[in-house]
KEBAGU-717572 format. One record per residue (C-alpha): residue in three letters; x, y, z. Coordinates in Angstrom, 1 decimal. Each point is the difference from the previous one (the first is absolute). Layout:
BEGIN
<node><residuo>ala</residuo><u>X</u><v>Y</v><w>Z</w></node>
...
***
This chain:
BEGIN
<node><residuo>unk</residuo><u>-22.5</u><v>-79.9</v><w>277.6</w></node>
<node><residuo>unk</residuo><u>-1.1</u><v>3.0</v><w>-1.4</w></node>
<node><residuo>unk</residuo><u>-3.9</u><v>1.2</v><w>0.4</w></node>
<node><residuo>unk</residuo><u>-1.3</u><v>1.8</v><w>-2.8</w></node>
<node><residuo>unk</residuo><u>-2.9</u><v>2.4</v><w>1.3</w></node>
<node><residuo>unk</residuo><u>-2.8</u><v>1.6</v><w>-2.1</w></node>
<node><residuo>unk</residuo><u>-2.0</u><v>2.6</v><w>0.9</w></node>
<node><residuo>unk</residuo><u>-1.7</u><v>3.2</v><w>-1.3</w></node>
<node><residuo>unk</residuo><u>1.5</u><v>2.5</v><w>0.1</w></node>
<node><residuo>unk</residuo><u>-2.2</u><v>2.9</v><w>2.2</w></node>
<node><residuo>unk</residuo><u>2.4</u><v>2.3</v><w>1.8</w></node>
<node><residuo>unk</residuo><u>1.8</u><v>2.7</v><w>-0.6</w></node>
<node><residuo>unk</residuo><u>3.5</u><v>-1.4</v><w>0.6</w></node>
<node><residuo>unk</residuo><u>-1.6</u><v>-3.3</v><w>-2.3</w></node>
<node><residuo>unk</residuo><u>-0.7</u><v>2.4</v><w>-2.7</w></node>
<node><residuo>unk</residuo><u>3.7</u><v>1.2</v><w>0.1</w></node>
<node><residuo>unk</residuo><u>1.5</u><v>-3.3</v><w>-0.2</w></node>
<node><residuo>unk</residuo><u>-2.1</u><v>-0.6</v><w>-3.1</w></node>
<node><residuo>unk</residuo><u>1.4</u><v>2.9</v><w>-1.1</w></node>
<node><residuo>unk</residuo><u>3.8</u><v>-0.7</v><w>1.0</w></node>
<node><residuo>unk</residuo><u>-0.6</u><v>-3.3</v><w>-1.8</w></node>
<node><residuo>unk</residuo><u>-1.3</u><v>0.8</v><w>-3.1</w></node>
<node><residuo>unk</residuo><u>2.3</u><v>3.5</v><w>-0.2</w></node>
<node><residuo>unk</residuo><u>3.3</u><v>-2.9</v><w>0.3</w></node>
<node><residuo>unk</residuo><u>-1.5</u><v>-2.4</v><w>-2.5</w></node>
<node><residuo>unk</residuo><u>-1.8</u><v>2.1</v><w>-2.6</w></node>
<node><residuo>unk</residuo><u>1.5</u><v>3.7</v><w>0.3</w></node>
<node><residuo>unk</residuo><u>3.7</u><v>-1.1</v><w>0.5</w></node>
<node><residuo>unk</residuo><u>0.4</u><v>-3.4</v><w>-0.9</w></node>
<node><residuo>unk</residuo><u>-2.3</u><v>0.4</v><w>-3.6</w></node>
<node><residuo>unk</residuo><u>0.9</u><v>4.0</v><w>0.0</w></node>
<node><residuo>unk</residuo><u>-4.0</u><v>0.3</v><w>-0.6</w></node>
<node><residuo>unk</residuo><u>-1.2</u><v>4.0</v><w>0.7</w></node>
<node><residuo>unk</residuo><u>-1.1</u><v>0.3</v><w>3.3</w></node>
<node><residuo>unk</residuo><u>-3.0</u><v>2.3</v><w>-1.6</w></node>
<node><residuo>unk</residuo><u>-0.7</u><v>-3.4</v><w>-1.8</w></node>
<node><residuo>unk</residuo><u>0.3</u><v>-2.5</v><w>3.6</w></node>
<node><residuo>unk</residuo><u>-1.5</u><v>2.8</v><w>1.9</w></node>
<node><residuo>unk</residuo><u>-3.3</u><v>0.7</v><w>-2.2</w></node>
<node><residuo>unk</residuo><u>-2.3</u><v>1.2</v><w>2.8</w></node>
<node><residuo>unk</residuo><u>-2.6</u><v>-3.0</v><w>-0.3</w></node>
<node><residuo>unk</residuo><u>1.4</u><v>-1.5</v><w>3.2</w></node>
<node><residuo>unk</residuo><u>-2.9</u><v>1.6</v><w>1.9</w></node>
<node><residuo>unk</residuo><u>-2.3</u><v>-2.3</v><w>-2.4</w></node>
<node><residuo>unk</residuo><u>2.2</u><v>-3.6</v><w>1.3</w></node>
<node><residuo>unk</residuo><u>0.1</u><v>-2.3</v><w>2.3</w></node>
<node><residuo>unk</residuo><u>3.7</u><v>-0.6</v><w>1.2</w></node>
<node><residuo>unk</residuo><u>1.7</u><v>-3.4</v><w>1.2</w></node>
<node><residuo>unk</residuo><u>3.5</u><v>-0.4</v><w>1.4</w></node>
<node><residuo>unk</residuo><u>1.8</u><v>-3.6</v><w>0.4</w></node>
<node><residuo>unk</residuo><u>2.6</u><v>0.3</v><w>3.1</w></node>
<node><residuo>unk</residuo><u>2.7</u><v>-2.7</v><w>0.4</w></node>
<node><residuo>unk</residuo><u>0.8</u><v>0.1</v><w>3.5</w></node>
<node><residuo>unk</residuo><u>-1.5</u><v>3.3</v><w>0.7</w></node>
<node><residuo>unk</residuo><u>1.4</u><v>1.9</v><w>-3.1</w></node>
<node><residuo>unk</residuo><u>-1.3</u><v>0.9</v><w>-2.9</w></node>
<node><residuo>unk</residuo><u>0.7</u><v>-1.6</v><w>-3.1</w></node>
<node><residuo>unk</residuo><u>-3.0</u><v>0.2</v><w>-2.4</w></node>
<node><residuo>unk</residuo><u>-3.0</u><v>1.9</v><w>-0.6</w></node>
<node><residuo>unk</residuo><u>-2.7</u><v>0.4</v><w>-2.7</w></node>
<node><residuo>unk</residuo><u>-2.8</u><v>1.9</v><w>-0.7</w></node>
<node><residuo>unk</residuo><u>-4.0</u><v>-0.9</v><w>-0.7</w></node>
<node><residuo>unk</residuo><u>-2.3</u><v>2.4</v><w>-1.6</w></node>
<node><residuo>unk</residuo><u>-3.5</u><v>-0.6</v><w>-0.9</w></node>
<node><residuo>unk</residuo><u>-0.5</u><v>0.0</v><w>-3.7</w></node>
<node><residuo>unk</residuo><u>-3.6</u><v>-0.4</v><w>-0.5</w></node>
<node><residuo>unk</residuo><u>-2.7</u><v>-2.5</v><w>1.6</w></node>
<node><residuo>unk</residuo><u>1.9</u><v>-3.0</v><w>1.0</w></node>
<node><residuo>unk</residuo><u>3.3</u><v>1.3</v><w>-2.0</w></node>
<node><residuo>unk</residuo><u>2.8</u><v>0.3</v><w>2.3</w></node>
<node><residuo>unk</residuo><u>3.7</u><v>1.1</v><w>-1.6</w></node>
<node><residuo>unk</residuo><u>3.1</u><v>-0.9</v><w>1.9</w></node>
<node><residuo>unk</residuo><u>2.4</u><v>2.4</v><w>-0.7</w></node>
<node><residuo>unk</residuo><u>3.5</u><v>1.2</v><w>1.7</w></node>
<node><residuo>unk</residuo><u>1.2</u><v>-3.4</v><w>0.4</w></node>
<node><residuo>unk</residuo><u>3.6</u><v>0.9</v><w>1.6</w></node>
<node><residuo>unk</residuo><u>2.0</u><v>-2.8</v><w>1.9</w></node>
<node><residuo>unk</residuo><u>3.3</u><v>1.1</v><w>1.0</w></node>
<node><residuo>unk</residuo><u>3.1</u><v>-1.1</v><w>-1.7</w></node>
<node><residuo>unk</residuo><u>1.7</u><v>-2.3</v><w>2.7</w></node>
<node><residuo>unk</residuo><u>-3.3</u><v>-2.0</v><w>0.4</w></node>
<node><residuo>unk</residuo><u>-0.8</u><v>-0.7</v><w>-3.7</w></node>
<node><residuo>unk</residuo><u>0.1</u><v>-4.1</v><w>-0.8</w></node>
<node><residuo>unk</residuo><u>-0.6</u><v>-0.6</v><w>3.6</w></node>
<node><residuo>unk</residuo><u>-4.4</u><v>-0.2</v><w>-0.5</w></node>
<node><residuo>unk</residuo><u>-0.5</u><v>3.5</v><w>1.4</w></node>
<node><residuo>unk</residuo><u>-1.8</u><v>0.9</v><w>-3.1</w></node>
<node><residuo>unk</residuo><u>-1.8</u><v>-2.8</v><w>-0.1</w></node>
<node><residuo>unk</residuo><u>-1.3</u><v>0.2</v><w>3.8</w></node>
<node><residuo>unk</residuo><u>-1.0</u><v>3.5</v><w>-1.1</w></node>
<node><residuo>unk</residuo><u>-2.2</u><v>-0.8</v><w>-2.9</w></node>
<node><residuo>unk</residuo><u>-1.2</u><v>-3.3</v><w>1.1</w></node>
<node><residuo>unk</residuo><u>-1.5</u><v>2.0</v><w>2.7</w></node>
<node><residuo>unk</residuo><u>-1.3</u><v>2.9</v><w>-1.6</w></node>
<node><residuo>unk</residuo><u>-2.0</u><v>-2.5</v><w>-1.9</w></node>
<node><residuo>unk</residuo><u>-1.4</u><v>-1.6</v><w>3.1</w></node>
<node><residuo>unk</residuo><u>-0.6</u><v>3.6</v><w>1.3</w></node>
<node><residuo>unk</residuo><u>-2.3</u><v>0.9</v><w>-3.7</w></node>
<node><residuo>unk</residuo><u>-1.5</u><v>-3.5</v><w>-0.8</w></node>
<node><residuo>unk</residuo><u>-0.2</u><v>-2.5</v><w>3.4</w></node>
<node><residuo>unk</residuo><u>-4.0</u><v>1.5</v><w>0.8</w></node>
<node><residuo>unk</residuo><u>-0.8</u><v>0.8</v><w>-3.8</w></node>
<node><residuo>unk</residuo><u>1.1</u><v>-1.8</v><w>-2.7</w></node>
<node><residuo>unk</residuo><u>-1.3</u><v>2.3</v><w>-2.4</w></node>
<node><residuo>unk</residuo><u>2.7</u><v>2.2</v><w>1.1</w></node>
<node><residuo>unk</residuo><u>2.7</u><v>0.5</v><w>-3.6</w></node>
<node><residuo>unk</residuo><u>3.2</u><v>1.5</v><w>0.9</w></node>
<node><residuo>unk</residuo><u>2.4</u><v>1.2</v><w>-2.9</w></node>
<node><residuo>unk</residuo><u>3.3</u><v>1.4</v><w>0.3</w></node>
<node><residuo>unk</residuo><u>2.4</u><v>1.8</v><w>-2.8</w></node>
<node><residuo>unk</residuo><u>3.2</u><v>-2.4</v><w>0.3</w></node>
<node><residuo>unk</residuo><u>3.1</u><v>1.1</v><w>-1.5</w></node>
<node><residuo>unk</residuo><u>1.0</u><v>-2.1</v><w>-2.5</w></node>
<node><residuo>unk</residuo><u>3.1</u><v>-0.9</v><w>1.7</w></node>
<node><residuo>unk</residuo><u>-1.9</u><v>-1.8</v><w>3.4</w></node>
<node><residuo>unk</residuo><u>-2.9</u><v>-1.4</v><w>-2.4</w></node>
<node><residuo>unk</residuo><u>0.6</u><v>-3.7</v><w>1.0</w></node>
<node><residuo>unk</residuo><u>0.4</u><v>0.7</v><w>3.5</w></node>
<node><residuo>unk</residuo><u>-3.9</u><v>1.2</v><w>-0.6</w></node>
<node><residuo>unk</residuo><u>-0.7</u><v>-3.0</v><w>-2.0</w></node>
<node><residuo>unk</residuo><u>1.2</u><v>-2.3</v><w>2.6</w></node>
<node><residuo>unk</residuo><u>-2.3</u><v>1.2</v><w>2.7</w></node>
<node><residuo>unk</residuo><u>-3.0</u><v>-0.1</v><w>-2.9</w></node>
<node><residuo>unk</residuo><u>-0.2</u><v>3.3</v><w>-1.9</w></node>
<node><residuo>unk</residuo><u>-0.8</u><v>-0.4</v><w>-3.6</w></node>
<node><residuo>unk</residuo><u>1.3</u><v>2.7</v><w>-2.2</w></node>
<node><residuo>unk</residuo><u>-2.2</u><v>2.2</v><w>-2.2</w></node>
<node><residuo>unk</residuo><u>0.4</u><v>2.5</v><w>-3.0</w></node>
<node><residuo>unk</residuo><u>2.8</u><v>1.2</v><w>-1.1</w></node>
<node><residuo>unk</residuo><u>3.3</u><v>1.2</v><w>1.7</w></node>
<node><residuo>unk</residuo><u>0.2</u><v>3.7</v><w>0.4</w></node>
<node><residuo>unk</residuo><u>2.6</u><v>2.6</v><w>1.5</w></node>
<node><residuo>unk</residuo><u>-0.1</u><v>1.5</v><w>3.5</w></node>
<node><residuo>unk</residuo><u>2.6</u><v>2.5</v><w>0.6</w></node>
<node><residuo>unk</residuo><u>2.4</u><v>-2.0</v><w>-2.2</w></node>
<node><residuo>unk</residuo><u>-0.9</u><v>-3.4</v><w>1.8</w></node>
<node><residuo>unk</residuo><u>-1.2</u><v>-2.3</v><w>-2.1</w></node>
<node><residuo>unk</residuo><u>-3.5</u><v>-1.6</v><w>1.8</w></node>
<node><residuo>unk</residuo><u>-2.7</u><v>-2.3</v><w>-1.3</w></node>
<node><residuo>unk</residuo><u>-4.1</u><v>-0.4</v><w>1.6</w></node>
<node><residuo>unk</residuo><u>-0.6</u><v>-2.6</v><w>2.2</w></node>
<node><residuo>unk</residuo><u>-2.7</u><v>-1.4</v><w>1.5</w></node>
<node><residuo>unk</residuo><u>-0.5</u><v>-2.8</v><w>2.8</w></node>
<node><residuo>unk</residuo><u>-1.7</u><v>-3.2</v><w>-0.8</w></node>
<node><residuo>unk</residuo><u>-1.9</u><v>-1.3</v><w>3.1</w></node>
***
């Protein structure tokens, strides 16, 4: 059976495969600008990784907003483990990570359009109106404890 891991990510050689991950998924799979992936506010995040059987396969990123506000952003699961809960496992965690101790913890997220439901599913309600990121459709979201 295959044992889905998450941890944060705190290393240098964690960092890269962030990196490696979200270069595969967002620069050459979406053909985003790296400038736009790479935007320098990784220094301000907290970094998770999800390893099935001791590889990498997902990562996101957590930056504090304001008091309480945490955004999820970077959500990157690699191809060959999308439909299989990966990103699911991710998220479910992150929001055990933000709101287990606090519940006045909000975390919001910019989904693209496309993966809305997936958000919806796991309890995200959508706010606002949709609006373009680098030619990717993407819509507010935020989770309802």
């Amino acid at each position: 059976m295959d044992q889905l891991i998450f941890q944060q990510a705190t290393s240098s050689s964690d960092i890269n495969a962030c990196h490696s991950i979200r270069k595969k998924v967002f620069c050459e799979e979406q053909n985003i600008s790296k400038d736009i992936e790479f935007d320098n506010l990784d220094h301000l995040c907290e970094h998770f990784l999800i390893f099935k059987n001791q590889i990498p396969v997902a990562t996101a990123r957590v930056r504090k907003k304001e008091n309480y506000i945490y955004k999820v952003e970077r959500v990157a699961v690699l191809i060959s483990q999308r439909r299989g809960k990966v990103g699911s496992f991710l998220i479910k965690k992150i929001i055990s990570q933000y709101c287990k101790d606090n519940k006045d913890n909000s975390i919001i997220l910019h989904s693209q359009v496309s993966v809305e439901n997936f958000y919806k599913n796991l309890n995200f309600n959508s706010y606002g109106n949709q609006f373009t990121e680098d030619g990717i459709l993407h819509i507010a979201m935020r989770y309802l404890s």
